[in-house]
C-alpha positions in Angstrom: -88.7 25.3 -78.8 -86.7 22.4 -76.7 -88.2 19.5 -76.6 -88.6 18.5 -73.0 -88.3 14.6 -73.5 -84.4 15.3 -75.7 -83.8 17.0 -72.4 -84.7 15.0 -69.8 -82.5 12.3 -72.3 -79.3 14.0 -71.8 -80.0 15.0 -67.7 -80.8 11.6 -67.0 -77.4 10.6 -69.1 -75.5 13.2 -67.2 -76.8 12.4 -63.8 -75.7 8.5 -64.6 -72.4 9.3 -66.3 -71.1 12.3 -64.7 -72.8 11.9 -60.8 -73.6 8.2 -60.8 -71.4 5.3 -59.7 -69.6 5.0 -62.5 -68.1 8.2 -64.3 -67.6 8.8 -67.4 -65.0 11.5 -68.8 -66.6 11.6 -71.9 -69.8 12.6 -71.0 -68.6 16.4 -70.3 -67.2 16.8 -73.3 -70.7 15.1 -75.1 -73.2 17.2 -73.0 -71.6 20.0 -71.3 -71.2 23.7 -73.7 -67.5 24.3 -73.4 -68.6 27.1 -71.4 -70.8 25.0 -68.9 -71.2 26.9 -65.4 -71.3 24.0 -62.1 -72.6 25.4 -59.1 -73.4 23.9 -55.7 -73.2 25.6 -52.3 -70.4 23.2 -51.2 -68.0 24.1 -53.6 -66.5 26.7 -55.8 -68.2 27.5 -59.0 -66.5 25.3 -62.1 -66.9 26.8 -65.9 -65.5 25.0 -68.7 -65.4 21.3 -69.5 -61.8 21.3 -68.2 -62.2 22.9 -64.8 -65.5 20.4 -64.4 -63.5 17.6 -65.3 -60.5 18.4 -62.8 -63.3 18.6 -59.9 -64.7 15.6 -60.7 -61.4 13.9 -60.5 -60.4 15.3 -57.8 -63.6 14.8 -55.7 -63.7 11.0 -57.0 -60.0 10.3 -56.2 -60.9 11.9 -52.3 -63.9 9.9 -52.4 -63.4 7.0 -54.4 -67.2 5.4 -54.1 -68.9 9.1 -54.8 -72.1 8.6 -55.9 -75.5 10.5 -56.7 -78.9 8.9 -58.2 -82.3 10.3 -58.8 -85.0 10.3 -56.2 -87.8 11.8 -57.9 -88.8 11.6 -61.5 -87.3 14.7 -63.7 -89.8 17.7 -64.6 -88.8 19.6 -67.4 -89.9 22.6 -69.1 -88.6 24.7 -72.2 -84.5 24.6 -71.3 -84.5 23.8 -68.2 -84.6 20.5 -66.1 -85.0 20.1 -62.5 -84.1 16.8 -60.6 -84.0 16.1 -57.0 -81.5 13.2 -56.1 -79.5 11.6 -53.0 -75.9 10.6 -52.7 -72.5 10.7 -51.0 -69.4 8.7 -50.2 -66.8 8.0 -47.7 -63.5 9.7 -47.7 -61.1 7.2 -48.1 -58.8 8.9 -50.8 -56.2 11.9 -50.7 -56.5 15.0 -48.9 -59.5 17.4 -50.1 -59.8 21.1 -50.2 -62.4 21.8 -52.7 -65.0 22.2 -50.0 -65.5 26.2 -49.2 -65.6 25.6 -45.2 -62.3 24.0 -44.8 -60.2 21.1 -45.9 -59.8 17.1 -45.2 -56.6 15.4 -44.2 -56.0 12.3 -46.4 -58.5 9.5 -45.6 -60.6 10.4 -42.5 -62.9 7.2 -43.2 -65.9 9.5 -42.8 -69.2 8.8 -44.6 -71.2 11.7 -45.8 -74.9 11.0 -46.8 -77.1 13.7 -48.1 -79.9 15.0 -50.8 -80.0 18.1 -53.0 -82.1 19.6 -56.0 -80.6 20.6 -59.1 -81.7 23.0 -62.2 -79.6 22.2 -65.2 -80.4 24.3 -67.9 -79.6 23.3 -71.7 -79.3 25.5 -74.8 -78.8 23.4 -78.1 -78.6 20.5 -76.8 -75.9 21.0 -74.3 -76.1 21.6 -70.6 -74.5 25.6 -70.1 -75.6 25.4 -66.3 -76.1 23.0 -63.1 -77.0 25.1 -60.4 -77.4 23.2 -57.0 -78.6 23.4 -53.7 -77.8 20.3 -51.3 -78.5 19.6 -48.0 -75.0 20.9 -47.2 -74.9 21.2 -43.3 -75.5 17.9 -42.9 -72.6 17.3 -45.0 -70.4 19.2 -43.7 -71.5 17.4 -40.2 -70.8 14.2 -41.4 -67.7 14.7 -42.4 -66.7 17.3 -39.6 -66.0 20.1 -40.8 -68.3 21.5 -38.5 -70.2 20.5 -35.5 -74.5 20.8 -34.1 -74.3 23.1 -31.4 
């Protein structure tokens, strides 16, 4: 059976090293199965370190300050690990189309500021899914790609 502190260990690591302010490559190679599913509603879904890795990049270089931090205390129980956190960044970088509404021109200056919940689930020691749901209208708002009737 998992131990639910080892796990909360490498969520907590993976939200600072792969989501926080500063990102660290490595980690998705340490704690991500080479398999490893991402999901959020914003985006397409990523599997395999390398796909995870190019999104990351890509959504780092569009948004060079991107950055996502806990905002409640982790519960975990057997494999899996839920967190709730907050985040965002301003689109100051190259054009973006990973986003499944539409696409950003190069550097629109726009801020977008919003929270989500995540289940990561872990198998061996290694996280084989994030699946997330984020406050992605408000997103999308800020950073319009589409407008409050």
């Amino acid at each position: 059976m998992p131990n639910a502190a080892d796990n909360k260990a490498i969520v907590g690591r993976w939200f600072t090293e792969f989501w926080g302010t500063t990102y660290n490559p490595a980690v998705v190679d340490e704690l991500a199965a080479p398999d490893m599913l991402l999901q959020y509603s914003l985006h397409e879904p990523r599997r395999g370190r390398e796909d995870i890795k190019a999104f990351m990049a890509d959504f780092r270089a569009a948004f060079p300050d991107l950055a996502f931090a806990g905002a409640a205390d982790l519960i975990a129980e057997g494999d899996y690990v839920v967190g709730r956190w907050i985040g965002g960044g301003t689109h100051t970088g190259p054009a973006f189309s990973d986003f499944l509404i539409g696409s950003l021109p190069a550097a629109t200056g726009r801020t977008m500021r919003f929270t989500g919940t995540t289940v990561l689930r872990l198998k061996d020691g290694k996280i084989v899914e994030e699946l997330g749901l984020d406050d992605g209208v408000l997103a999308l708002q800020q950073l319009g790609l589409i407008s409050a009737v």
